[in-house]
MMTF fields as JSON, N, C-alpha, C and O atoms, coordinates in Angstrom:
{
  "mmtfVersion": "1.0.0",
  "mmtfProducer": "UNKNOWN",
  "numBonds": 443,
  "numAtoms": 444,
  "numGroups": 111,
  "numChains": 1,
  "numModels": 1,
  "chainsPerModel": [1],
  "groupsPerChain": [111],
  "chainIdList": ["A"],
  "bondAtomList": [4, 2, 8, 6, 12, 10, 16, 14, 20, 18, 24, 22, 28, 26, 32, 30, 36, 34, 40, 38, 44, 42, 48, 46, 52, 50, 56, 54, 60, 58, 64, 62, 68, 66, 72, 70, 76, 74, 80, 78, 84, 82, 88, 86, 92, 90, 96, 94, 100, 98, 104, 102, 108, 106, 112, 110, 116, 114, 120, 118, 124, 122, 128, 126, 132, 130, 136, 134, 140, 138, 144, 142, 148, 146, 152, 150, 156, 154, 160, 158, 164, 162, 168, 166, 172, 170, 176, 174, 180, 178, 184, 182, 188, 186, 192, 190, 196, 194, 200, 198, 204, 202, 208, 206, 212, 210, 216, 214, 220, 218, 224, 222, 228, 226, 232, 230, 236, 234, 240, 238, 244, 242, 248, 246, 252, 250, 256, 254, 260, 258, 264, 262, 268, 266, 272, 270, 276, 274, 280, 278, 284, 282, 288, 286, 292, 290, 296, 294, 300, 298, 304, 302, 308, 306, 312, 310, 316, 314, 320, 318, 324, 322, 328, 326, 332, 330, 336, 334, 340, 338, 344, 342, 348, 346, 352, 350, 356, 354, 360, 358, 364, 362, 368, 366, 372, 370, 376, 374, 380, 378, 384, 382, 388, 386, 392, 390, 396, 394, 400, 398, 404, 402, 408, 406, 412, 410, 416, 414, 420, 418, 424, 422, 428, 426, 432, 430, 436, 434, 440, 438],
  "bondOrderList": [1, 1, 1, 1, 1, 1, 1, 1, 1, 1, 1, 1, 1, 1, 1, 1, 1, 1, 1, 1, 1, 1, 1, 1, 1, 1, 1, 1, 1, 1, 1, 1, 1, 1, 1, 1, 1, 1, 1, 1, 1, 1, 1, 1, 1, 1, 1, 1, 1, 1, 1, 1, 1, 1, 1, 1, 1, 1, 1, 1, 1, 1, 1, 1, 1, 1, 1, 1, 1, 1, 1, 1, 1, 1, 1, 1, 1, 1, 1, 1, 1, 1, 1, 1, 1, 1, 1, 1, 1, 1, 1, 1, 1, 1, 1, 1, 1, 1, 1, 1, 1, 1, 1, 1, 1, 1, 1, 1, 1, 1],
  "groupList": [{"groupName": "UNK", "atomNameList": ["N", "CA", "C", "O"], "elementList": ["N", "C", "C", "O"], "formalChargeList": [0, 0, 0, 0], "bondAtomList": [1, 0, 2, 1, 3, 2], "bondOrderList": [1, 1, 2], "singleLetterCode": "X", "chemCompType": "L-PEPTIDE LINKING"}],
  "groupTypeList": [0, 0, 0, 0, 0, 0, 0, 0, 0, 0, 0, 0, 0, 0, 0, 0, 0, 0, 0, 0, 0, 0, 0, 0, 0, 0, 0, 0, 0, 0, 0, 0, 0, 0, 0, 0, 0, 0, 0, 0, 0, 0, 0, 0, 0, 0, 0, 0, 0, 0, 0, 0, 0, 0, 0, 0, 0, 0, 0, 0, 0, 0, 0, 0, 0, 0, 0, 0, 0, 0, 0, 0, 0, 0, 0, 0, 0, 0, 0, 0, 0, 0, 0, 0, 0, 0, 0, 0, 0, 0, 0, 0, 0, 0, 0, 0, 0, 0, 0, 0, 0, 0, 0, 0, 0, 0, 0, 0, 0, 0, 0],
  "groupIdList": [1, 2, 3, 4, 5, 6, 7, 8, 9, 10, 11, 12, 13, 14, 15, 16, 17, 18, 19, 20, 21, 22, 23, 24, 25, 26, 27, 28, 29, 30, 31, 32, 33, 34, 35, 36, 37, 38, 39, 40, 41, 42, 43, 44, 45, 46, 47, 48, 49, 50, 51, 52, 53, 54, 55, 56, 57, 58, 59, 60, 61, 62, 63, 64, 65, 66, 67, 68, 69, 70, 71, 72, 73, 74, 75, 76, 77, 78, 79, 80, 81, 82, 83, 84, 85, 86, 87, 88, 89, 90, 91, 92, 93, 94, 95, 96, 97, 98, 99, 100, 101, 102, 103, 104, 105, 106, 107, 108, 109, 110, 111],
  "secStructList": [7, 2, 2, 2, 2, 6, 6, 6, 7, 7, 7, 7, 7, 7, 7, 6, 6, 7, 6, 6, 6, 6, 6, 2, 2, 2, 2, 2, 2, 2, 2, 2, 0, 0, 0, 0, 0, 6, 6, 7, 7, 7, 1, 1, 2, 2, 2, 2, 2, 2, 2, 2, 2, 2, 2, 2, 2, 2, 2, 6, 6, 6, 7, 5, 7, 4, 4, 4, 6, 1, 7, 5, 2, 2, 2, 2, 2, 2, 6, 6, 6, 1, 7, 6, 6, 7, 7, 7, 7, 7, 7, 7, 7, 6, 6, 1, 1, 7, 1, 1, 7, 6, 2, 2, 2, 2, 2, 6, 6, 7, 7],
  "xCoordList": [213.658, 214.267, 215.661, 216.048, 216.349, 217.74, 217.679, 218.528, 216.394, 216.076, 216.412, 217.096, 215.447, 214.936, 216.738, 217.059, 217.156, 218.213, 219.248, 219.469, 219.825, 220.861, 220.099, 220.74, 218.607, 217.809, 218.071, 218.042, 218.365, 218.469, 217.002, 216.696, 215.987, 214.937, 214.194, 213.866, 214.114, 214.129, 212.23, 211.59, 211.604, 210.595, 210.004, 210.536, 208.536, 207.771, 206.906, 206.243, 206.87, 205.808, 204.461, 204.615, 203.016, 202.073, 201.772, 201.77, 201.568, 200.875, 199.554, 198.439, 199.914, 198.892, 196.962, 196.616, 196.283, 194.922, 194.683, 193.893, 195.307, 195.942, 195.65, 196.419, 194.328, 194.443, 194.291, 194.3, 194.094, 194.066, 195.304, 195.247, 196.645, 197.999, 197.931, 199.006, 197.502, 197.828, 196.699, 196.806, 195.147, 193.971, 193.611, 192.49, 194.612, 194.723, 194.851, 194.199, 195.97, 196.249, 194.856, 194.391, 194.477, 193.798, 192.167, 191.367, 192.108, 191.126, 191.151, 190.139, 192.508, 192.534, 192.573, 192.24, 193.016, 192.783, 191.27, 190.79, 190.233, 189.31, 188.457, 187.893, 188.555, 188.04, 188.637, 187.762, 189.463, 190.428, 189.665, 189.186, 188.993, 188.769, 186.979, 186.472, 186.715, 185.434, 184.944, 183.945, 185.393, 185.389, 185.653, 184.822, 187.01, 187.355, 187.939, 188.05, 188.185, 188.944, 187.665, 187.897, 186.784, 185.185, 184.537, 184.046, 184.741, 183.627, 184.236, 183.44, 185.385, 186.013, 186.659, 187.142, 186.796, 187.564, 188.317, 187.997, 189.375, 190.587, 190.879, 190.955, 190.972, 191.472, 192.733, 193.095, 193.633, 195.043, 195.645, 195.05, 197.06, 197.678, 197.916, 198.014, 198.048, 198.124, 196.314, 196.136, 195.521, 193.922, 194.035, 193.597, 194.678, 194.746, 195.069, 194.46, 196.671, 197.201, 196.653, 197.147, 195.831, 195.212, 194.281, 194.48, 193.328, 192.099, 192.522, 191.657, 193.539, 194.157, 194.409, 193.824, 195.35, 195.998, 195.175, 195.344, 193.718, 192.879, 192.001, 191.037, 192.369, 191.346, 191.985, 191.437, 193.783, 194.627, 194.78, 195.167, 194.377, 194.528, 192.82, 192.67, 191.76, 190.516, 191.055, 191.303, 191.154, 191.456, 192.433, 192.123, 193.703, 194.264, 193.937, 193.857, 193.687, 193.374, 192.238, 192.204, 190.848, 189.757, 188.731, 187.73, 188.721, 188.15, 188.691, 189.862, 187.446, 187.909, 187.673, 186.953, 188.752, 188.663, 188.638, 189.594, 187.575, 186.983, 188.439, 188.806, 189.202, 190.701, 191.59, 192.405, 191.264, 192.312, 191.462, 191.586, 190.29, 189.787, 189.334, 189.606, 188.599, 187.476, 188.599, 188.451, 189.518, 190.472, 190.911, 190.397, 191.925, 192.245, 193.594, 194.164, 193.764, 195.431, 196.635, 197.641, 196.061, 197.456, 197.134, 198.044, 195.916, 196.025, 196.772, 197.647, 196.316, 196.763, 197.816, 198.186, 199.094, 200.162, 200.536, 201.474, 200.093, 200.872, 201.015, 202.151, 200.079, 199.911, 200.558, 200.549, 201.375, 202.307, 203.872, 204.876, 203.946, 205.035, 205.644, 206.671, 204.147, 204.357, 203.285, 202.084, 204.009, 203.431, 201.381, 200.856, 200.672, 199.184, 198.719, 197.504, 199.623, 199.063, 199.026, 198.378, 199.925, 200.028, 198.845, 198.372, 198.44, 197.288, 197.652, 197.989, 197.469, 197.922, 197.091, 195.892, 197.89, 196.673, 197.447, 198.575, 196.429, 196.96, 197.618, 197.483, 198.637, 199.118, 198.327, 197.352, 198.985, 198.492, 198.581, 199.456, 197.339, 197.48, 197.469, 196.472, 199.123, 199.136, 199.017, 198.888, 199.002, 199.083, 198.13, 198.42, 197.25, 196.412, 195.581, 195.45, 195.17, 194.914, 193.364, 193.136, 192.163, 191.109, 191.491, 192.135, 191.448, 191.545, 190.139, 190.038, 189.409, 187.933, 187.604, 186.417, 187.872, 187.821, 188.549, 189.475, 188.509, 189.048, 188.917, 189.868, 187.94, 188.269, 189.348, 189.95, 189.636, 190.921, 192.432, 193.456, 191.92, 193.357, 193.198, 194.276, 192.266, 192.606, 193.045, 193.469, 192.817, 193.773, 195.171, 195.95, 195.393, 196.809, 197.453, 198.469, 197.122, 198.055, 197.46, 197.506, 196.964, 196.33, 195.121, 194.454, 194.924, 193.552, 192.302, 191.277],
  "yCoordList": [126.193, 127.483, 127.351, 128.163, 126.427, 126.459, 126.053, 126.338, 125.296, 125.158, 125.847, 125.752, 127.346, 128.203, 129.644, 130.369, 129.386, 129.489, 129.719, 130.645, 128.172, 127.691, 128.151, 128.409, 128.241, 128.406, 129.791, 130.114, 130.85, 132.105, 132.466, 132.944, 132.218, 132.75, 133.423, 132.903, 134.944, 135.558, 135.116, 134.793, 135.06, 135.056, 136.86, 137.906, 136.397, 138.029, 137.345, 136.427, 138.003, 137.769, 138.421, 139.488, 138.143, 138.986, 138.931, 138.013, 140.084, 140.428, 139.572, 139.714, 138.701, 138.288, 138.501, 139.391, 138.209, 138.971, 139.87, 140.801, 139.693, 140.682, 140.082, 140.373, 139.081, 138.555, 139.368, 138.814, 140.781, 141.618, 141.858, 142.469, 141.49, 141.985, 140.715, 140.742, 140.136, 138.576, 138.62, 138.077, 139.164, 138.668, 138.084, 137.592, 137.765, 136.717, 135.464, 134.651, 135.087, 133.766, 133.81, 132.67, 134.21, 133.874, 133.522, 132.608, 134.4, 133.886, 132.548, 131.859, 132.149, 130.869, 129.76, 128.612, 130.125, 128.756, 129.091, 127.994, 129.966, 129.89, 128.835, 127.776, 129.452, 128.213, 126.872, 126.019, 126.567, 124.998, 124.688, 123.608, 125.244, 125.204, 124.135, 123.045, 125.369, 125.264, 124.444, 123.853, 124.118, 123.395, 122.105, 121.198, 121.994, 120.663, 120.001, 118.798, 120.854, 120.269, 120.027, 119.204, 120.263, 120.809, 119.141, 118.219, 119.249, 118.335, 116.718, 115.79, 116.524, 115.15, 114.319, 115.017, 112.95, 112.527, 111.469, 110.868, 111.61, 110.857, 109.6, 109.452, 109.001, 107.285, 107.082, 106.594, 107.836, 107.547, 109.09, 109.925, 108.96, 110.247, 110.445, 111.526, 108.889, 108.964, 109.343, 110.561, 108.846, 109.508, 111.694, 112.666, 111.526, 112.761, 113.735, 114.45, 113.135, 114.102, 113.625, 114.452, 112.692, 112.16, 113.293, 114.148, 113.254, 114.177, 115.823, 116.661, 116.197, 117.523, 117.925, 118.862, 117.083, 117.42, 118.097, 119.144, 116.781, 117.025, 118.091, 118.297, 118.64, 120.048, 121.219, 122.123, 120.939, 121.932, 122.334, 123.428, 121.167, 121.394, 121.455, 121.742, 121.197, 122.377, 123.776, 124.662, 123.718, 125.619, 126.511, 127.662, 125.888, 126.638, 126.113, 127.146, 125.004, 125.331, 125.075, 125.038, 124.821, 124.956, 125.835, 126.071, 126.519, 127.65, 128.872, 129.224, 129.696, 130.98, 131.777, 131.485, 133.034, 133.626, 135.602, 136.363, 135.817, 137.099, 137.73, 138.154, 137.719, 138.868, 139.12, 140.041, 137.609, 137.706, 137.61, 136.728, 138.66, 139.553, 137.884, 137.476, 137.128, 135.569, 134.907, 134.676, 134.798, 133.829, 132.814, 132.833, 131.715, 130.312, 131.321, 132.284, 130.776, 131.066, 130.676, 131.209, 129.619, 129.12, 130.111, 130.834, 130.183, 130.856, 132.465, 132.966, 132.988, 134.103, 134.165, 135.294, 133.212, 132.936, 132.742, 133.46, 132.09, 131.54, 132.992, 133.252, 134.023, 134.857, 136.25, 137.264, 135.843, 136.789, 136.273, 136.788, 135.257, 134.209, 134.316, 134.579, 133.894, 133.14, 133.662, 133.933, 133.66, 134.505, 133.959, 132.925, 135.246, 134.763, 133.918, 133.743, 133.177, 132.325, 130.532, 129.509, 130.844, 129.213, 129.406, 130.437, 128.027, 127.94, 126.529, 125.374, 127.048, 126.701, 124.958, 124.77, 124.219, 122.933, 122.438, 122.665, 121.811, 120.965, 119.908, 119.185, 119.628, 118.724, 117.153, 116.975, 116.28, 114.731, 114.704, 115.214, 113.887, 113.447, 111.574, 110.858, 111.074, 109.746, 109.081, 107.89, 109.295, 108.614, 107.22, 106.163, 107.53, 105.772, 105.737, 106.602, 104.313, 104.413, 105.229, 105.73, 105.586, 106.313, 106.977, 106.507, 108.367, 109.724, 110.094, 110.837, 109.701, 109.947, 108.849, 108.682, 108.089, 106.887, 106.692, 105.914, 107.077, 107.009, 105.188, 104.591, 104.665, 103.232, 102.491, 101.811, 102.575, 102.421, 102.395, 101.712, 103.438, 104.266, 102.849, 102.492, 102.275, 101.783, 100.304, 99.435, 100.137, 98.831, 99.044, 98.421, 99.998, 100.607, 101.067, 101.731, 100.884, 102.158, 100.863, 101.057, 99.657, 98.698, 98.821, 97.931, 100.026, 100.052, 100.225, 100.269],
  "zCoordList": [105.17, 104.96, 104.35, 103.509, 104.73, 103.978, 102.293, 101.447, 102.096, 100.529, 99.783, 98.764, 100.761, 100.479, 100.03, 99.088, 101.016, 101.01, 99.706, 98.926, 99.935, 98.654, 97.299, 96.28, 97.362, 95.93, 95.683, 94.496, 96.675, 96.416, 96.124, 95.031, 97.199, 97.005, 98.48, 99.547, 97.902, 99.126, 99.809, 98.808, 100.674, 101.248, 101.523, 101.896, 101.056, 101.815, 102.387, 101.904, 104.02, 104.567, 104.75, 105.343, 104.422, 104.554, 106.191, 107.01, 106.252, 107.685, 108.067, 107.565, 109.016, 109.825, 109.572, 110.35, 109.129, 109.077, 107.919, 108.077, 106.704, 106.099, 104.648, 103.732, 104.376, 102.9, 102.157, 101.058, 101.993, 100.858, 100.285, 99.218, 100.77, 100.549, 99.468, 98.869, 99.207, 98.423, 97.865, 96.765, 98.135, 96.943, 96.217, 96.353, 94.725, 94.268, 94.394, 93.739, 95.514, 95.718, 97.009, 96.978, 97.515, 98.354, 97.237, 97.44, 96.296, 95.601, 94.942, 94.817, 94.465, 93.906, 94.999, 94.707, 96.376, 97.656, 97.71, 97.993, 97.605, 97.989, 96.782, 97.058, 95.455, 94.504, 94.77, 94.919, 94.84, 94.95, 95.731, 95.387, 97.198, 98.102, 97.92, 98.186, 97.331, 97.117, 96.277, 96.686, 94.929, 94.061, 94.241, 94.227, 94.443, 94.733, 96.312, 96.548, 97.042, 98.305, 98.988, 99.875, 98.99, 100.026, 99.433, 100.084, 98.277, 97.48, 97.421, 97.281, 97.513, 97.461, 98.562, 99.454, 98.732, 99.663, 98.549, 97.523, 99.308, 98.823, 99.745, 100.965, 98.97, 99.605, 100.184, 101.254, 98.702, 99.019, 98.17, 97.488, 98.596, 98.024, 96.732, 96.152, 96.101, 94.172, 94.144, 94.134, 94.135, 93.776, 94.05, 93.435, 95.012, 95.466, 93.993, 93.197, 94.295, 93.294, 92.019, 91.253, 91.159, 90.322, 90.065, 89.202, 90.806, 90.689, 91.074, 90.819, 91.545, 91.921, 90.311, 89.768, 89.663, 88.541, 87.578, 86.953, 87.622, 86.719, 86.726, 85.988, 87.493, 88.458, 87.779, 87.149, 88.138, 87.576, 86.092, 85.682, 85.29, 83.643, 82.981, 81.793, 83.76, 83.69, 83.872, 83.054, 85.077, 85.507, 84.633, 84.329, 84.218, 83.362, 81.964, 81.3, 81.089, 79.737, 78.813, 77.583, 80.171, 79.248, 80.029, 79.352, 81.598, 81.996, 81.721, 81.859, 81.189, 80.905, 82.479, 83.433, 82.209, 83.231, 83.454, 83.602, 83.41, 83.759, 83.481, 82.385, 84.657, 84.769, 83.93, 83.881, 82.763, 81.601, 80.631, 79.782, 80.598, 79.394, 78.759, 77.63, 79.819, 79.37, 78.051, 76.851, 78.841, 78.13, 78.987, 80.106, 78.699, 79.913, 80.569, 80.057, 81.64, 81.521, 80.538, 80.07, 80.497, 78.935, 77.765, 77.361, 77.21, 76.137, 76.517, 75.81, 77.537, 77.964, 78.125, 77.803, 78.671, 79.069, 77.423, 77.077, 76.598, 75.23, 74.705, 74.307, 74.617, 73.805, 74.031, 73.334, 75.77, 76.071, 75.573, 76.066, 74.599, 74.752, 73.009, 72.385, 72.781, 71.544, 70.331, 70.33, 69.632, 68.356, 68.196, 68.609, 67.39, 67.424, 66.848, 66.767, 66.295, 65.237, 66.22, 65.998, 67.167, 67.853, 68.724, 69.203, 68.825, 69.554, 70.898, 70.64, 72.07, 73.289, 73.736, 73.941, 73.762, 73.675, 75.425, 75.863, 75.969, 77.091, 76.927, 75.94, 78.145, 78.014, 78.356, 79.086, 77.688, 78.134, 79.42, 80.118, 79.852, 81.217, 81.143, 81.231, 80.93, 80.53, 81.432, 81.148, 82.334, 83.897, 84.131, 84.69, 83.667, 83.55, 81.801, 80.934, 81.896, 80.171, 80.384, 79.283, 81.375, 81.032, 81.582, 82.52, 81.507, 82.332, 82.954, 83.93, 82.515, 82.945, 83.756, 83.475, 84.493, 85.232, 86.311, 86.083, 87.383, 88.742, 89.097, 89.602, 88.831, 88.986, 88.678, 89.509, 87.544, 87.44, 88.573, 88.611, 89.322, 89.978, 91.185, 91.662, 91.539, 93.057, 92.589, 93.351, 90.794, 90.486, 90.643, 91.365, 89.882, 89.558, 90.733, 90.526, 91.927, 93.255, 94.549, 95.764, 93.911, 95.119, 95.835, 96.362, 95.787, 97.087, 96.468, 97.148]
}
């Protein structure tokens, strides 16, 4: 809370029992949920955030999504930003040399 604080960022609390006040975010813990937290086990906390990341840059820049009129979020986000002509690409994920290869990760992190 004092983070929270010095950051000058005020807190709202939703009422107890109350996921309709939030809907959204409760819809996106429910996919994370479902998709990937339900379906994987993690070894260690770099695999974690490894395969989290890669979850996160599907979901925003190559799934389309119903609410933003079957567009990604990036493109949707670019096109509130940035003129129509740029086209929204993901970022690198340089973190190991295959991105498609989790084997890799238990050379690179030991386990």
């Amino acid at each position: 809370m004092r983070w929270l604080h010095q950051a000058d960022v005020k807190t709202l609390f939703i009422a107890k029992g109350s996921p309709w006040e939030k809907g959204y975010v409760e819809s996106f813990n429910g996919t994370l949920r479902d998709e990937l937290l339900n379906r994987e086990i993690f070894l260690n906390f770099e695999e974690a955030c490894w395969v989290i990341d890669r979850w996160r840059l599907d979901y925003n820049h190559h799934r389309i999504h119903s609410s933003l009129d079957y567009q990604t979020p990036a493109a949707y986000a670019a096109r509130c930003v940035l003129p129509a002509s740029a086209t929204p690409q993901p970022p690198e994920h340089s973190r190991f040399t295959n991105p498609n290869s989790l084997t890799q990760l238990g050379a690179k992190t030991g386990g």
